[in-house]
Each structure stands twice: as C-alpha cells, then as structure tokens.
C-alpha positions in Angstrom: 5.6 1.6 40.0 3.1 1.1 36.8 3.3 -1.1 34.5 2.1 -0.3 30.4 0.2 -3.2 29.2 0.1 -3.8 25.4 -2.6 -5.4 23.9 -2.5 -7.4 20.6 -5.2 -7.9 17.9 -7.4 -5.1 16.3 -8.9 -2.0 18.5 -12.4 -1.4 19.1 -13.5 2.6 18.7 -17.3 3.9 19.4 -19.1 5.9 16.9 -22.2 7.7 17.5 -24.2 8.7 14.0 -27.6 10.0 13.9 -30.2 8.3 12.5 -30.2 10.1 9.1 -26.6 9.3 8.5 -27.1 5.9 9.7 -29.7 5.2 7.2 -26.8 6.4 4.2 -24.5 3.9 6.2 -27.3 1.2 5.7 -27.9 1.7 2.1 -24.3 2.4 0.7 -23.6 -1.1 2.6 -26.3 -3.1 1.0 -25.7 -1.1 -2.2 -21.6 -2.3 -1.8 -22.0 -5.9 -0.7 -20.4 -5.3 2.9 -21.2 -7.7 5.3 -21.5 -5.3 8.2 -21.0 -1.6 8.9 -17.6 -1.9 10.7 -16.4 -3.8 7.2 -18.1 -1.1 5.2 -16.5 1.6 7.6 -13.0 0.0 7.4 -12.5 -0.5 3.4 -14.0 3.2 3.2 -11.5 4.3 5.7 -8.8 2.2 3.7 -9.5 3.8 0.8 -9.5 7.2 1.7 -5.6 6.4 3.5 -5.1 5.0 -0.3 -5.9 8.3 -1.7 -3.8 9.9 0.8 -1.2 7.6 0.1 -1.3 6.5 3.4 -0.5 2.5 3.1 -1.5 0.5 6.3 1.2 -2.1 7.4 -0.1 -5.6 7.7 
C-alpha cells in the first residue's frame, strides 16, 4: 500500500545559470531593489504569468 504525502508551504526548484547570466541576474537585482535573486526571479516570473494572463491564486 503507498501512501501520497502532501506538503504545504512554497516549493523549492534548482536552477543552474552560468556565470555570464548570473552576473545579468546580479545587476538587474540591484538595479530593481530585490532583496535576493529568488524574490527577483519570482516577481519576474509573476509578471510574465501577468502578461499571459495567467493570475496566480493566493
């Protein structure tokens, strides 16, 4: 018998970039005022769902 497991609260997902991309990732976050690259990462990804008119719940 198996048994699914749900867990609650936000999901983590690895990213690889190389180094030159990482350095755009650095300077478009301290250009924007993002506290850290997985803020900057989310509001860019929740903008581009916006455009898509994708809404997020919650």
């Amino acid at each position: 018998m198996s048994t699914t497991i749900k867990s609650k609260g936000n999901k983590q997902i690895a990213l690889r970039v190389e180094p030159t991309l990482e350095e755009g990732i650095m300077k478009a976050l301290a250009e924007d005022g993002d506290a850290s690259v997985s803020a900057w990462i989310k509001r860019v990804i929740r903008k581009e769902l916006k455009t898509r008119g994708i809404e997020p719940k919650g």
